[in-house]
Every structure is written in structure tokens, then in C-alpha cells.
C-alpha positions as CSV (number, residue, x, y, z in Angstrom):
1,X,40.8,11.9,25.7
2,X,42.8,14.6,23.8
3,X,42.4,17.7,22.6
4,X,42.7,16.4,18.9
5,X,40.4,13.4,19.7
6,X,37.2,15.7,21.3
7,X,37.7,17.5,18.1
8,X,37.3,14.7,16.2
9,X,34.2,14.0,17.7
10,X,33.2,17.0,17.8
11,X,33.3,16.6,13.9
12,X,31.2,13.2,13.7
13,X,28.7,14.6,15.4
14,X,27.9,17.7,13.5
15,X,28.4,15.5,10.4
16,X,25.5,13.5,11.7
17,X,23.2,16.3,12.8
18,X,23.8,17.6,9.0
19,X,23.0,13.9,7.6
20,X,19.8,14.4,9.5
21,X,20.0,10.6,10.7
22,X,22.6,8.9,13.5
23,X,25.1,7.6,10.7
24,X,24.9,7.4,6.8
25,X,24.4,3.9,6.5
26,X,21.0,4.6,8.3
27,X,20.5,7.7,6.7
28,X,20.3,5.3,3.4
29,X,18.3,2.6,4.8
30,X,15.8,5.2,6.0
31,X,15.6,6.5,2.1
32,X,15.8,3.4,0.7
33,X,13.1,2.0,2.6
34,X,10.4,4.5,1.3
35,X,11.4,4.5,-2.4
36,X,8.8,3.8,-5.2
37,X,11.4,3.0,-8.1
38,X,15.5,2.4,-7.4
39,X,17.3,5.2,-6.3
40,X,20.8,6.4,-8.6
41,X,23.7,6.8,-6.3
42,X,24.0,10.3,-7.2
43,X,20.5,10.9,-6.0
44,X,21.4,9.4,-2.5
45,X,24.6,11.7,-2.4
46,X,22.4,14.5,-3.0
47,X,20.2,13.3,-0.4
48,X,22.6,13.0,2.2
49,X,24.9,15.9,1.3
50,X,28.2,13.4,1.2
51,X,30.6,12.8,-1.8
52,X,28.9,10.2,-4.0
53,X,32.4,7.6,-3.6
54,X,31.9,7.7,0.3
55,X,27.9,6.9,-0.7
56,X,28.6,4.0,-2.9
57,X,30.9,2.3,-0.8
58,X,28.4,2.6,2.0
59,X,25.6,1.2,-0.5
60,X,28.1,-1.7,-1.4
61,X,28.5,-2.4,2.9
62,X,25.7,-2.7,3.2
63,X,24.6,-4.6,0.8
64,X,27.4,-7.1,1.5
65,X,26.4,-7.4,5.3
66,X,22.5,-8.1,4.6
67,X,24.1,-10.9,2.1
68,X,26.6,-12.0,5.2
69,X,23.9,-11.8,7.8
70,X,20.9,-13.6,5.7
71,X,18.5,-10.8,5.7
72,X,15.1,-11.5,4.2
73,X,16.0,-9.1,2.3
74,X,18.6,-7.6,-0.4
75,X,20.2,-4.5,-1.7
76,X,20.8,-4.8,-5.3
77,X,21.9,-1.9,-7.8
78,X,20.0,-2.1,-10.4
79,X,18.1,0.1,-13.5
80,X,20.5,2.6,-12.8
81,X,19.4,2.7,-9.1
82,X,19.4,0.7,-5.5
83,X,15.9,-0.9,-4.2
84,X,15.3,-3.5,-1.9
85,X,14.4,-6.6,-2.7
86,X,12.8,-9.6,-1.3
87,X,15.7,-12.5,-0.7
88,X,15.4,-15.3,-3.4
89,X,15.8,-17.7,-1.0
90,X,13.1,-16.2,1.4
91,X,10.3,-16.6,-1.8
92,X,8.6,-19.7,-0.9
93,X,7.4,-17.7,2.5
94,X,6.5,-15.0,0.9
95,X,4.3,-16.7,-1.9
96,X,2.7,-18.7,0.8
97,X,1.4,-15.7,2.7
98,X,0.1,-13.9,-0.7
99,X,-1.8,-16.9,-1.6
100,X,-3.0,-17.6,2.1
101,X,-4.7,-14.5,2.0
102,X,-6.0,-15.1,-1.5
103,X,-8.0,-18.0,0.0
104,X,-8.8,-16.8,3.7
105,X,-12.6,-16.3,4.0
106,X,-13.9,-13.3,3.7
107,X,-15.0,-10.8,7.0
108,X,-18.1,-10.6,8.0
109,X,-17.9,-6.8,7.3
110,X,-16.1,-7.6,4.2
111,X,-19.3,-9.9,3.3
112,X,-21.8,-7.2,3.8
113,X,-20.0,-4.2,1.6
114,X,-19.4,-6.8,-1.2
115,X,-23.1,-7.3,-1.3
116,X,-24.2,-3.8,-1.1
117,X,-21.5,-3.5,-4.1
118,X,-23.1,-6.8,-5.8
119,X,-27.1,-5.2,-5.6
120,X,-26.6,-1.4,-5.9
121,X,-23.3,-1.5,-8.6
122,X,-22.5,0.8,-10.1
123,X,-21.9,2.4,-6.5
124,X,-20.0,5.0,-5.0
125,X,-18.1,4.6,-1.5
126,X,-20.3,7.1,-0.4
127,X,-23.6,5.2,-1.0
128,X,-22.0,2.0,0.6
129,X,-20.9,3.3,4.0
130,X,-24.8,5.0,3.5
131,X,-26.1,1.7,3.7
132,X,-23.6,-0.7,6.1
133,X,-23.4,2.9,8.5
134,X,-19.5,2.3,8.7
135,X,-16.8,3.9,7.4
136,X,-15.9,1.4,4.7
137,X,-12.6,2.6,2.6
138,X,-10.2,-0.4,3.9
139,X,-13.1,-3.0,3.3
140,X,-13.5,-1.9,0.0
141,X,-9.7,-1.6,-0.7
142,X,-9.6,-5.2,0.5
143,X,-12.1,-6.6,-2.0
144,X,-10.2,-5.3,-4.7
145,X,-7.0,-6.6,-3.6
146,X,-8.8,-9.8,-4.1
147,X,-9.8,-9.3,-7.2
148,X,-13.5,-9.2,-6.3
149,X,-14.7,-5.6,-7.2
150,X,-13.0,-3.3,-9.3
151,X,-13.4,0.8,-10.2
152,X,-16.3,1.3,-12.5
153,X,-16.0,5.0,-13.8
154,X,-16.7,8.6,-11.7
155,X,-20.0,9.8,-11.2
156,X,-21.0,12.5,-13.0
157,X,-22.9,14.3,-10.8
158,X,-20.8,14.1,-7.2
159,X,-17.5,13.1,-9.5
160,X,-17.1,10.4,-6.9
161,X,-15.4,7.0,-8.0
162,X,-18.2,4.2,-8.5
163,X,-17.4,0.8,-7.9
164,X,-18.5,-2.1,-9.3
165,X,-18.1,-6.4,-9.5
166,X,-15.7,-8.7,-11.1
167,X,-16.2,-11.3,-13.7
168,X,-13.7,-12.8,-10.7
169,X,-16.4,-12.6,-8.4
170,X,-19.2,-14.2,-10.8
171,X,-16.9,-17.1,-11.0
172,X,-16.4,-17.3,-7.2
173,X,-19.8,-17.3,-6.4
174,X,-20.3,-19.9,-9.3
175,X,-23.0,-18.0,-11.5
176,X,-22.8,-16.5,-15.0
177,X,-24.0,-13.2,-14.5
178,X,-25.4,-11.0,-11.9
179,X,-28.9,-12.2,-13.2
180,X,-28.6,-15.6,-11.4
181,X,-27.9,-13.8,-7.8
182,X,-30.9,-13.8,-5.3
183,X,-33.5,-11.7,-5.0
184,X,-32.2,-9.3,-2.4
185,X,-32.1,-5.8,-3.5
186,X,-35.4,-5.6,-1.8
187,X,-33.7,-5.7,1.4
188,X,-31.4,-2.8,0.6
189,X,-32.2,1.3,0.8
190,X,-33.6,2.6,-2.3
191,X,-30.8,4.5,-4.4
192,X,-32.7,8.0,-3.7
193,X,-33.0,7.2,-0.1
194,X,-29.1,7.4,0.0
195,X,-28.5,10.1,-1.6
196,X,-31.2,11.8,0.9
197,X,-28.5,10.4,3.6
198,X,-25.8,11.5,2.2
199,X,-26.8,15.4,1.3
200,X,-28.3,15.7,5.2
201,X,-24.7,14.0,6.3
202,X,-22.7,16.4,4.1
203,X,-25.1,19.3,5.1
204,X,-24.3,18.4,8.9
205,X,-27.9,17.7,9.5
């Protein structure tokens, strides 16, 4: 290898360590990938510290080989910016899985917090993983990705986020209002009984 050549290399690679990522079309993928909202060209070049031509060619390769190989995915320029998108041809898949999950049954542990929620609502997260003795914060995150239980307000005096049912549920379980569910609130800890649980918890007790 030559003199000129090493220094060449030499030259890529402190390019790289600069970029902060092996080359820049990965450097863009790895930005890309975690934005919210398209990303302007300009903002990429900033990003990467290259001239913004160099970057928009590189966003227009790219996008060219993920159309040449297939991908499930796209990178399209729009709104000013570059996002990812989900492959029109790759929809019916994807639609599929959403409404799978839409239907699948319900956990067991999913069945339990939805009740507590259901007897004791308004309620706070708190209150709920008082009474199932569990942490429950993706449970309850999965209920309301179903549409069964929504946010119902803050509490005024811990300031936590209360949560409450759906008229979604009501129809799912076939009743008109929360009237018509059985008579098992008996069955649950008194309201005051939490909050005895939750100030000794919080008090290290």
C-alpha cells in the first residue's frame, strides 16, 4: 500500500470517528430510526457535521437501495423532512397484526387490573398495584392501547393520574353502564385500606 493510500485511510477513518458512527449512511439510519416527526436534510447535516449535498445524496442511496432491495420499509422526503415509513406493499401484514392483537384475549393479569379499574374507578396506578400486589404500569398501558380504560383526571391530593373505564369496555362486556356489573366490590380492599398501604409503602414501613 502507498504512502498516499495509508493517508487516505488514515483520512476515512478519522472522518468516521468524527461522524460518531462506522459510515454516514449508518450515521443517518441510526438518526432516522429514533425520530418523532421527519427530519430536514439540513438538520441531518448538522447532525453529522458533513456538507448537506454529500447528505442528500446519501439520503437519496439510500432510499433507492431499500426501494431495490424490497425493504419492509421506505425512506421518503417528505413535510420538509425524511421519515421512515412502513412499505405500501408490506400493509396488509401489518394491519393483520394490529387487529390480531385488538382481538387476542386478554391476560390473566390483564383481567385482574381491568377489574380493580372497573370496581374502585376513579383509581390511581398506585391504588391498583395496592390491591393486585404487582407492579402494574405495562398492564395498564396495555388496556388502554385497547381502548378499554382511559385517563380520568389527577388526584388532587397525591396529584397522581386516576384512571378510569371506557364506554368501549361497557360495550365489550355487553352492559349499558357500570350499574349492571356484578356485585363484586365486596371482594376488593376498602379505598382507605389502600391508602393505609400505600403511605406505610412510601414511608418504607
Amino acid at each position: 500500500m502507498t504512502e498516499e493510500a495509508v493517508a487516505q485511510d488514515d483520512d476515512v477513518e478519522a472522518d468516521n470517528d468524527d461522524l460518531g458512527a462506522p459510515t454516514l449512511a449508518s450515521a443517518l439510519e441510526a438518526l432516522l430510526i429514533v425520530a418523532v416527526e421527519p427530519m430536514a436534510t439540513v438538520t441531518l447535516a448538522q447532525a453529522t457535521r458533513r456538507p448537506v449535498p454529500e447528505v442528500e445524496q446519501a439520503l437519496r442511496d439510500l432510499a433507492a437501495d431499500y426501494d431495490a432491495g424490497e425493504r419492509g420499509f421506505a425512506l421518503r422526503e417528505v413535510a420538509g423532512g425524511w421519515r421512515y415509513y412502513t412499505r405500501d406493499s408490506c400493509s396488509g401484514i401489518v394491519e393483520r397484526w394490529v387487529l390480531d392483537g385488538q382481538h387476542a384475549r386478554l391476560t390473566q393479569a390483564s383481567l385482574e387490573t381491568l377489574a380493580v379499574v372497573a370496581y374502585r374507578q376513579p383509581v390511581s396506578r398506585a391504588r391498583v398495584s395496592a390491591v393486585r400486589g404487582v407492579n402494574v404500569d405495562g398492564v395498564l398501558r396495555t388496556l388502554q392501547s385497547r381502548g378499554l380504560i382511559e385517563e380520568a383526571g389527577i388526584d388532587p391530593s397525591s396529584q397522581a393520574i386516576l384512571y378510569r373505564t371506557t364506554p368501549y369496555f361497557l360495550e365489550r362486556l355487553g352492559i349499558a353502564s357500570l350499574e349492571d356489573l356484578p356485585d363484586l366490590a365486596e371482594y376488593l380492599p376498602d379505598l382507605a385500606e389502600l391508602d393505609a398501604v400505600i403511605d406505610s409503602v412510601s414511608a418504607g414501613e
